[in-house]
C-alpha positions in Angstrom: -28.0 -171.0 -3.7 -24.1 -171.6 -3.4 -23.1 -169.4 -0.6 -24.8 -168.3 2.7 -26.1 -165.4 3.6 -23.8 -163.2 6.2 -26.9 -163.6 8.2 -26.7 -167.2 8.3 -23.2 -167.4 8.4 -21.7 -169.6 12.2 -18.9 -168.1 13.8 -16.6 -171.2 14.7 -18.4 -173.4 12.3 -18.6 -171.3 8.6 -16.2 -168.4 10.0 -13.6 -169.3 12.7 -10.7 -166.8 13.7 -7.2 -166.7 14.8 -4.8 -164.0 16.2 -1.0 -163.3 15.8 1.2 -161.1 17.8 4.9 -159.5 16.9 7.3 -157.7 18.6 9.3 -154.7 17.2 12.9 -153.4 17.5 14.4 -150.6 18.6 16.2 -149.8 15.4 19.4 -152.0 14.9 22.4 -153.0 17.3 24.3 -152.9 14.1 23.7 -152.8 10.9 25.8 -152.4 7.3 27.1 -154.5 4.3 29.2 -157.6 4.4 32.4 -157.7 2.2 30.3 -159.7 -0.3 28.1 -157.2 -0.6 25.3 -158.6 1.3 23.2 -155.6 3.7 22.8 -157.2 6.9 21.1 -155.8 10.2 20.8 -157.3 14.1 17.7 -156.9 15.8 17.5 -155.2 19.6 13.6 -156.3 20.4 11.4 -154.2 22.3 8.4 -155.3 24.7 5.9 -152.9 22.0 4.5 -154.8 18.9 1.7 -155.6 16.7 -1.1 -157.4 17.1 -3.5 -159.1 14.3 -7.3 -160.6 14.8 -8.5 -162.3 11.6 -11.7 -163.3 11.0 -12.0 -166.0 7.9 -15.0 -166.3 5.9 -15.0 -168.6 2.9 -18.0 -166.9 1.8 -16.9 -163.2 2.1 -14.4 -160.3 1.0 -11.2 -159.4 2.1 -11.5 -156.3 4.3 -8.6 -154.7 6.2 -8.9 -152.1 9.5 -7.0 -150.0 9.7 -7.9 -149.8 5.7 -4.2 -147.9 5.1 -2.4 -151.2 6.2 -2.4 -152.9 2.5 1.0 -154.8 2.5 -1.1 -156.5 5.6 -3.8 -156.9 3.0 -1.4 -158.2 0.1 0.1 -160.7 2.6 -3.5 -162.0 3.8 -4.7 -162.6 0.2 -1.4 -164.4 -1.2 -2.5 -166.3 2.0 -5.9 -167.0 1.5 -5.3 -167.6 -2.4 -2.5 -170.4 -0.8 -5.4 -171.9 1.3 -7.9 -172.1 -1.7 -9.9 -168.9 -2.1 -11.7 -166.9 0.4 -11.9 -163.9 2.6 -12.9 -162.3 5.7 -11.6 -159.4 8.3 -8.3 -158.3 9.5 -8.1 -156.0 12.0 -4.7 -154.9 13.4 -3.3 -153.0 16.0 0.1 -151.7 16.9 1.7 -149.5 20.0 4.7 -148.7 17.5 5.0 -145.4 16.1 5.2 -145.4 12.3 8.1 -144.4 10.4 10.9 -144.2 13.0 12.7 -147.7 12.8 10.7 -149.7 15.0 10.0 -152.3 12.7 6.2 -151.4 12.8 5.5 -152.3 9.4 7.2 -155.5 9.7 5.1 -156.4 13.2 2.3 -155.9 11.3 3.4 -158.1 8.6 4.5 -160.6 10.7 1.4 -160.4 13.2 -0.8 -160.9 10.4 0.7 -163.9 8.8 0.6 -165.5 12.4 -3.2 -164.7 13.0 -3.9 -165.5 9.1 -2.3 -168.6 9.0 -3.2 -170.0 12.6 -6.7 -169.8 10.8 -6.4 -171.3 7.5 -3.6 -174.2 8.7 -0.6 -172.7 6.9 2.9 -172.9 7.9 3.8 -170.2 10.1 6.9 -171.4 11.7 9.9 -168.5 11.2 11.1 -169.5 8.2 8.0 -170.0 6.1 6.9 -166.5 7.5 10.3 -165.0 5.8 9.0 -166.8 2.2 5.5 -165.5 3.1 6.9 -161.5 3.4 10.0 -161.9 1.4 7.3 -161.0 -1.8 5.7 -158.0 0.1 9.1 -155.6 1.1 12.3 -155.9 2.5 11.7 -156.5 6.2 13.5 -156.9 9.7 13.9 -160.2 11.2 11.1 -159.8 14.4 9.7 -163.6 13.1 12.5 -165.0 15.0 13.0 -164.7 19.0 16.0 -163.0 20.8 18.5 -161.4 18.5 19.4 -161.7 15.1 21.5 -161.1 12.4 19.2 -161.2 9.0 19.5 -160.4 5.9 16.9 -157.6 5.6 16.9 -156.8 1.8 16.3 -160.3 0.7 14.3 -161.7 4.0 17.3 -164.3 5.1 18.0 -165.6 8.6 21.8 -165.2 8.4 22.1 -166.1 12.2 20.8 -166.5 15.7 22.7 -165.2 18.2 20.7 -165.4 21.5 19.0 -163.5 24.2 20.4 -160.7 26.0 19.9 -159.2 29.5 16.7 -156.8 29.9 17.8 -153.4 28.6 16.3 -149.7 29.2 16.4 -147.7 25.8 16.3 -144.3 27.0 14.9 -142.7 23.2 14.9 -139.2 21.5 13.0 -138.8 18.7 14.3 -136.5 16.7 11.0 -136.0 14.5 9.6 -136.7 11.0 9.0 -139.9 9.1 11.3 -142.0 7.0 9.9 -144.5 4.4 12.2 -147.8 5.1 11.4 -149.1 1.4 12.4 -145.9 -0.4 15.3 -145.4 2.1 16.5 -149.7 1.4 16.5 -149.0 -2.4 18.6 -146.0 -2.2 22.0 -146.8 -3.6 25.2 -146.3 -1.8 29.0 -147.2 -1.9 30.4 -149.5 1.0 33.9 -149.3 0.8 35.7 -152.6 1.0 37.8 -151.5 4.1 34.4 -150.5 6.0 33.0 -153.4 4.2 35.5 -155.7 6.3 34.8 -153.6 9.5 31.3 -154.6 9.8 32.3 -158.0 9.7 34.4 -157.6 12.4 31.5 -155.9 14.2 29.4 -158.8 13.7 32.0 -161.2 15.1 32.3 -158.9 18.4 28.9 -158.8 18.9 27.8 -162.4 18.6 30.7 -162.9 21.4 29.2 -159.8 23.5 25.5 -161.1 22.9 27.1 -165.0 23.8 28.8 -163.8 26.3 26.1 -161.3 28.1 28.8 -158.8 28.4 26.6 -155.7 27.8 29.3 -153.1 28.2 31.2 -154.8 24.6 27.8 -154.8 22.7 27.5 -151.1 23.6 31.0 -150.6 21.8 29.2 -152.7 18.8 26.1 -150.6 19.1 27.7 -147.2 19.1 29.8 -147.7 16.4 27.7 -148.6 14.8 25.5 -145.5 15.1 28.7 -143.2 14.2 29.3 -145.1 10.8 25.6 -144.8 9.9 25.7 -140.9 10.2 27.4 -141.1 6.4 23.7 -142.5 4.9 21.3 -141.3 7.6 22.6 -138.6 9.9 21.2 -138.3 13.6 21.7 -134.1 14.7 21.7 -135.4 18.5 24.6 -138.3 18.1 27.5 -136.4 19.6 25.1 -135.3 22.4 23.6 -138.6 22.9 27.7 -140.0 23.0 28.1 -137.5 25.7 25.4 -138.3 28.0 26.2 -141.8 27.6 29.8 -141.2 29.3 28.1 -138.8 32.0 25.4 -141.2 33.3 27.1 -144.4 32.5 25.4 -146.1 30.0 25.9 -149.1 28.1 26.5 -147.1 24.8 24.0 -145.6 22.0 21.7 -147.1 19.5 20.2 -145.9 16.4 17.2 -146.4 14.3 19.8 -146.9 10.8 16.4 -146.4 9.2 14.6 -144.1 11.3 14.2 -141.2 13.3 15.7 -142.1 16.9 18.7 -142.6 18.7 18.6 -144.2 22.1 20.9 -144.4 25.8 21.4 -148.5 26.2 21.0 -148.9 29.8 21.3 -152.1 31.9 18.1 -152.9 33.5 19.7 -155.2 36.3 22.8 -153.3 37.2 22.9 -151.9 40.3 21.6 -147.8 40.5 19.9 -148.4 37.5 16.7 -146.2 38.7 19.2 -143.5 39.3 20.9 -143.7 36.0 17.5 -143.4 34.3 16.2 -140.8 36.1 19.6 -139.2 35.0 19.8 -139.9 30.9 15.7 -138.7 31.6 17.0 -135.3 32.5 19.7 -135.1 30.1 18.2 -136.0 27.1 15.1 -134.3 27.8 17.3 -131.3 27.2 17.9 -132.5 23.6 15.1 -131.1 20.1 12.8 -133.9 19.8 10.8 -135.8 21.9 11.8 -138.4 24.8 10.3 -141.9 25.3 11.4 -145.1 27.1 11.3 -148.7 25.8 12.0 -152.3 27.3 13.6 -155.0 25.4 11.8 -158.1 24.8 12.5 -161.4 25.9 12.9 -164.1 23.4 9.5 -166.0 23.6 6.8 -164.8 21.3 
């Protein structure tokens, strides 16, 4: 006989297992085209992710639970086929809803390449997780801690910018699905002069993210939002602008690839509670439905 039976099969001695975790974003803090031409996003992480539990058996198959996540299964056999051969069981799980910009496909990817490779000894420092997704689909930058500015098309750190203060994302959801990868290939026309402005944006908020000054990056973040309605438009932006001024938040965010538009609040500024309870009651008036996230600090 060359193999073993499943029945004779040691777990930690024939089949060992590893687990990876990922946060996801709440959409963008900014995201466009550089005046090269190069589509750029920043990441806002949220306290939500993905989780992966793998389960290697030299022996086995490859099997997959949930069995719908099969760019998580692509990534863990270009994996396993790295390592030598092989197989065994993924199972994954995720508190981010699907198909609003959260980045949940991307958590899962990234998840699973942490959990697959703590297994099978592979590199799965930032970078090599990039090379290890860059194959699979175009993809936020939620390998890397705090925020970031990365190229999302071709799977590129373009740079780290730091940690920021715990925000409150007070969200409306303003319903249906979007498919990021059909949405990424769609072509559009970035004029040069709007080219140069997201530059600019960039610029400001690296110094508002260095800086900690939460009040510019909500300038950055809202922009932002109002240039995106030209590819992606949100029905509840001028609303959401509104309410922003009323209670006093930070500014809006958007999921550029999603469903959602969010209140940025300050977690630590004084009459916070208050100003939650306050964008709560506004935006509950708003079509779609209201959630609240956290964002993440920067260690994994």
């Amino acid at each position: 006989m060359t193999g073993l039976s499943a029945a004779a099969r040691r777990v930690a001695v024939d089949i060992a297992e590893g687990t990876g975790t990922a946060y996801g974003t709440f959409g963008e803090l900014l995201q466009g085209v550089l005046p090269e031409g190069t589509a750029f996003l920043v990441t806002l992480p949220i306290n939500l992710g993905s989780r992966a539990r793998f389960r290697y058996d030299p022996h086995g198959p490859l099997h997959v639970y949930p069995v719908h996540k099969t760019k998580s299964l692509t990534l863990a056999r270009t994996m396993l086929d790295a390592h030598g051969g092989g197989g065994g069981t993924l199972l994954l799980d995720s508190d981010l809803l699907v198909g609003k910009g959260l980045a949940s496909s991307s958590a899962d990817l990234v998840a699973t390449a942490r959990g697959v490779g703590a297994v099978l000894g592979l590199d799965t420092s930032p970078a090599a997780v990039e090379d290890w997704l860059r194959p699979v689909e175009p993809t936020d930058g939620v390998m890397y801690p705090g925020v970031v500015v990365f190229e999302h098309r071709t799977v590129r750190l373009r740079a780290e910018l730091g940690t920021l203060p715990p925000l409150t994302v007070v969200a409306v959801d303003e319903g249906g699905h979007l498919d990021t990868v059909v949405h990424n290939r769609r072509p559009r026309h970035v004029p040069s002069g709007l080219r140069r402005e997201y530059a600019r944006l960039v610029g400001d908020l690296a110094d508002a993210v260095r800086a900690a000054d939460l009040s510019a990056l909500g300038a950055v973040t809202t922009r932002s939002a109002v240039l995106n309605q030209r590819w992606l438009p949100k029905r509840n932006l001028d609303a959401m602008t509104g309410i922003a001024q009323r209670v006093g938040a930070l500014g809006v965010a958007c999921t550029h690839s999603g469903t959602m538009l969010g209140l940025l609040l300050d977690t630590t500024a004084d009459g916070h509670r208050e100003r939650l309870e306050a964008a709560r009651a506004a935006c509950s008036a708003l079509p779609g439905t209201l959630s609240v996230y956290r964002s993440a600090t920067a260690e994994r």
